[in-house]
C-alpha positions in Angstrom: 102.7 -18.7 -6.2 102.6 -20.6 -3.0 99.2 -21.5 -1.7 98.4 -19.7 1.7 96.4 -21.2 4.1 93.5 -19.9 5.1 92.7 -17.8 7.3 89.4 -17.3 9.3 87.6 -13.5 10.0 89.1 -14.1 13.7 92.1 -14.8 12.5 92.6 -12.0 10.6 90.6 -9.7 13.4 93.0 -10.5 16.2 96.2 -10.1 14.1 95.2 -7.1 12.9 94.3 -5.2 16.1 97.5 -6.7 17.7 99.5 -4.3 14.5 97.1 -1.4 15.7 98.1 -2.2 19.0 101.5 -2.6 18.9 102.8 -0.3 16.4 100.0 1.3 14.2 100.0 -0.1 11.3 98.6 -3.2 10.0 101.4 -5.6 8.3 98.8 -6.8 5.9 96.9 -4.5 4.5 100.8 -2.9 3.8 101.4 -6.0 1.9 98.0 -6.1 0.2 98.8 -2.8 -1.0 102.0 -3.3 -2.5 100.6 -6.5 -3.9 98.0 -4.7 -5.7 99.1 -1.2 -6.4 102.6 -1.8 -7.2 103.0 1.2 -8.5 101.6 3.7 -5.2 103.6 3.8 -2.2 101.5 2.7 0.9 102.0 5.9 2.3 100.2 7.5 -0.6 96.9 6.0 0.7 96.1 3.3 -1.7 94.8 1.5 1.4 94.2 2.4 4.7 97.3 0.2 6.9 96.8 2.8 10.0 93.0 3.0 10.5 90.4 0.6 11.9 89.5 -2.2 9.5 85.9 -3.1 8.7 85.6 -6.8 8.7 81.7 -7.2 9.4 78.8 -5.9 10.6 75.6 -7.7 11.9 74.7 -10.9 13.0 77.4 -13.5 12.2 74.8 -16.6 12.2 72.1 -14.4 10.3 70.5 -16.4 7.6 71.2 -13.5 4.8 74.9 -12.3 4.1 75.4 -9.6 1.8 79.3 -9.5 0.8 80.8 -6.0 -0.1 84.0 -5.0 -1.7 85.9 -2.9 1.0 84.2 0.0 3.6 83.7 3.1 1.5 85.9 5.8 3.1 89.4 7.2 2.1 92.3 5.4 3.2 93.9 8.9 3.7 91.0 10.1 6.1 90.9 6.6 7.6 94.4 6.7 8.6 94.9 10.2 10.4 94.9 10.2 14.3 92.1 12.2 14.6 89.7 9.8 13.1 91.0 6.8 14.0 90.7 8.2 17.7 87.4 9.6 16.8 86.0 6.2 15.6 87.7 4.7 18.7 86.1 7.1 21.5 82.7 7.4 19.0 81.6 3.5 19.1 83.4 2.8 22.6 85.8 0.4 21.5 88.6 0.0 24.7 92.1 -0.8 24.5 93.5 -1.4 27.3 94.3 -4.7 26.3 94.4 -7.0 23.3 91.9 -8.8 24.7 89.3 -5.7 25.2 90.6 -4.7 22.2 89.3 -7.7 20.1 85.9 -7.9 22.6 84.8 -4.1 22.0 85.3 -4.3 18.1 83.5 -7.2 17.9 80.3 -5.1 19.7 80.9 -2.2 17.8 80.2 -4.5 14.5 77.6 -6.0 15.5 75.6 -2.6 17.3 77.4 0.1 16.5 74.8 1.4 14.7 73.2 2.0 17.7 76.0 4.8 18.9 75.9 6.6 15.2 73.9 9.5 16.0 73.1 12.7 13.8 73.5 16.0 15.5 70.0 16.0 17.1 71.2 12.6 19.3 68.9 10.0 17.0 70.6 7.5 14.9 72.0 8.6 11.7 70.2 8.0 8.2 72.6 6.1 5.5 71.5 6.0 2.3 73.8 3.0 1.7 72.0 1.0 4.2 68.8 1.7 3.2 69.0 0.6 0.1 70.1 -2.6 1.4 66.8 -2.7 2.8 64.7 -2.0 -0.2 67.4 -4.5 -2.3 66.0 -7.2 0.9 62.4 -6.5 1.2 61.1 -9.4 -1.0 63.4 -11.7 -0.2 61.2 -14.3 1.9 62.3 -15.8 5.3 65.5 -13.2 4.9 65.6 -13.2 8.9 65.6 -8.9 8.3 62.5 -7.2 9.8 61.3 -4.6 7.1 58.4 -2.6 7.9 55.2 -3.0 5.5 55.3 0.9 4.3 58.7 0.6 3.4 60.4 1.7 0.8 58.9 5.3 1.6 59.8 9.1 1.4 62.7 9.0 4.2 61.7 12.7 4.7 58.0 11.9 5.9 59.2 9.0 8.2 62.5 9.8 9.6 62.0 7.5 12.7 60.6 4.5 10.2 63.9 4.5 8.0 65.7 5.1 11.0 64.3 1.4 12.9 65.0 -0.1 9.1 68.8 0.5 9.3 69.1 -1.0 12.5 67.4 -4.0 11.4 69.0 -4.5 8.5 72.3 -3.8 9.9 72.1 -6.0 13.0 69.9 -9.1 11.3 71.8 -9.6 8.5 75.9 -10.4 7.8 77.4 -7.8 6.6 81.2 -8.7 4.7 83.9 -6.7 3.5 85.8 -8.6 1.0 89.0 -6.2 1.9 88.8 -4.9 5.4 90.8 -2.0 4.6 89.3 1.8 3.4 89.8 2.8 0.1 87.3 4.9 -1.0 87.5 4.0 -4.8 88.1 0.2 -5.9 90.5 0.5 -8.2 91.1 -1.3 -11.5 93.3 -4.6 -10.7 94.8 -6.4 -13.6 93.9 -10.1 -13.9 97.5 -11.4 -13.1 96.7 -10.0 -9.8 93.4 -11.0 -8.7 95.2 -13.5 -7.0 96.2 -11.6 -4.4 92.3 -11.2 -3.4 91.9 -15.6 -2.9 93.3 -15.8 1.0 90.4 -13.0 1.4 87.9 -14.5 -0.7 88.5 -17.5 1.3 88.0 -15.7 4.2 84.8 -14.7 3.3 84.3 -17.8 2.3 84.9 -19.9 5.2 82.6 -17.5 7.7 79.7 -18.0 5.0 80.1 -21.9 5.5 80.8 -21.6 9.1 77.1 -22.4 10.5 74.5 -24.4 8.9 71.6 -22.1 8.4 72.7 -19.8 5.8 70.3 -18.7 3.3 71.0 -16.3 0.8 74.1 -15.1 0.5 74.4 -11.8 -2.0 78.0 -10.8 -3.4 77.3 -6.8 -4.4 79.2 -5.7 -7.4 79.8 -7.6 -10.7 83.7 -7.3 -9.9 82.8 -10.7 -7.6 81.8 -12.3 -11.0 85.2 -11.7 -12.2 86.9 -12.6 -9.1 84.7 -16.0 -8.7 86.0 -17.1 -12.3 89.3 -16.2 -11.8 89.1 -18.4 -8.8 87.4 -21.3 -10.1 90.4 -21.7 -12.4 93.1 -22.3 -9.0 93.7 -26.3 -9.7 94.6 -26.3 -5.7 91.4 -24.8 -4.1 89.5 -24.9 -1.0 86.0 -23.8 -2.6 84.6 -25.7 -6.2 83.4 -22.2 -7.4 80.3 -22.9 -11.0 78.7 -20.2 -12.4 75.5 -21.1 -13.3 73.6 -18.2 -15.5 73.6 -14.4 -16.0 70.7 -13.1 -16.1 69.5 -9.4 -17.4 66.1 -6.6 -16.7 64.7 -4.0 -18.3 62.6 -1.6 -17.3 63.9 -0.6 -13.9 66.5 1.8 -14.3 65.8 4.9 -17.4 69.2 4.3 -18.5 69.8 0.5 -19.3 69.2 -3.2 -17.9 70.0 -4.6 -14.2 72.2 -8.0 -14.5 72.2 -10.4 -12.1 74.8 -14.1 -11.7 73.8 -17.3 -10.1 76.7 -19.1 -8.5 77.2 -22.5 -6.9 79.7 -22.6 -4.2 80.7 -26.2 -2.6 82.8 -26.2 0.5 83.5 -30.0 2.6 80.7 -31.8 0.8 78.2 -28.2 1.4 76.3 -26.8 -1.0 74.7 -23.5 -1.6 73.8 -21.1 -4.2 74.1 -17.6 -4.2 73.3 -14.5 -5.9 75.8 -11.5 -7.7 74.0 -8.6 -7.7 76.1 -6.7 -10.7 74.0 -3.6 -10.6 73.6 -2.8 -6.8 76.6 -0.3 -6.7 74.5 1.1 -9.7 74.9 5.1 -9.3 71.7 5.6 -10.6 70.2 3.2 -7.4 71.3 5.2 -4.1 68.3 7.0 -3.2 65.7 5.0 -5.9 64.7 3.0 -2.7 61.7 1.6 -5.5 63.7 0.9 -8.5 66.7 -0.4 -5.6 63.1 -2.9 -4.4 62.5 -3.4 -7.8 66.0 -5.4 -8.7 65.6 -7.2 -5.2 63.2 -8.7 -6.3 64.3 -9.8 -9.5 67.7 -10.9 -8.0 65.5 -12.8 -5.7 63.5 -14.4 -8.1 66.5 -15.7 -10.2 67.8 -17.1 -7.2 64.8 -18.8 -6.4 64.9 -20.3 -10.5 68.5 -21.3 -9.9 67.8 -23.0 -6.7 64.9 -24.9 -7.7 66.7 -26.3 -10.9 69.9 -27.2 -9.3 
């Protein structure tokens, strides 16, 4: 297979809202689709081609990136014209032109938070971010302001939890490793994992894009299999080393947590960064404790790997 070159997250932003744009339906995440699910028509919703990708949220130079697989939400719902306009008219994203196109996405990711209300006008509760928050709260110097009583019953401090999600969503980097909905991940054979490299490049490259990077978190163990697969490429941009697996019990009733250490090298830059295996953990959701409880051990083999590199 031909190497592509890479591509940054503007890039792949601008392109992608010129397809919305101009015809409704994003070339790439067409042929991403077919790449990977051979087998499922695009139009049967394997991934969302007609909706609005999810490239990032947060603070692009935050010191702390946490890298996800793809946003969470059916491709089916995600591409229907009420939602898309929905999404569109909810986070006040203009386009009128390419231009205010591009500029009004690029607030909604990094405040949109701010314009996701519940029903009684106050912003909206996610589970999914909070636990990022209790995942984050011993992680020193993280750059994400997390208040002292927190994790705590989100029932007896609605307004706490509710400050917590905004600072976690607009202190940190958030990264989707596909831009494009699909609520469930599906199972992708190894032979085509390849397909993912121009996007885990992607990622990549806006992780080594400023200097001041800290930790940077990939959540799910399917980056440990991608990172490998990777690392094999004889033509690469990234030198890709995993450095130890680590496992914890005692957390979670039903098993251990596993964490990965990884070394990623990029035009003579170094860092070392964290796979948090068990964060999409089903059992971890609303255990904002036991969700503090592997933070801190991810944290703390981080910290081992870091200081023995």
């Amino acid at each position: 297979m031909e190497k592509k070159k890479l591509k940054t997250l503007d890039e792949r932003i601008k392109q992608d809202l010129q397809d919305l744009l101009t015809k409704r339906e994003i070339d790439a995440a067409v042929e991403l689709s077919n790449e990977l699910f051979d087998e499922v028509a695009p139009q049967k919703h394997a991934i969302s081609a007609h909706g609005m990708p999810g490239y990032y949220a947060g603070d692009r130079n935050a010191k702390t990136i946490m890298v996800m697989l793809n946003p969470g939400v059916s491709a089916e719902k995600n591409d229907t014209d009420e939602y898309y306009e929905a999404e569109i008219h909810k986070y006040g994203i203009d386009k009128s032109s390419l231009e205010t196109f591009i500029d009004s996405y690029h607030l909604h990711c990094q405040s949109g938070v701010e314009k996701d209300l519940d029903k009684d006008g106050k912003i909206r509760i996610d589970n999914f971010d909070i636990k990022q928050a209790a995942f984050l709260k011993d992680w020193v110097d993280s750059g994400v302001s997390i208040h002292t009583d927190f994790p705590c019953d989100v029932y007896e401090a609605r307004d706490l939890h509710r400050g917590v999600r905004v600072n976690v969503l607009e202190q940190k980097l958030q990264l989707e490793l596909i831009p494009y909905a699909s609520q469930k991940f599906r199972s992708i054979s190894t032979k085509k994992l390849r397909h993912l490299f121009p996007y885990l490049e992607t990622a990549l490259d806006e992780i080594f894009r400023v200097d001041n990077r800290k930790y940077v978190i990939f959540c799910s163990k399917f980056f440990e299999r991608l990172l490998k697969s990777y690392s094999k490429e004889l033509d690469r941009d990234f030198q890709i080393t995993l450095l130890e697996k680590k496992h914890k019990s005692g957390i979670l009733s039903n098993g251990n947590v596993y964490c990965s250490t990884v070394k990623i090298v990029y035009q003579g830059k170094e860092l070392i960064a964290i796979i948090a295996h068990t964060f999409p953990n089903q059992s971890l959701p609303n255990a904002y404790e036991q969700m503090r409880q592997y933070g801190k051990f991810c944290y703390e083999c981080w910290t081992n790997s870091t200081n023995n590199k």
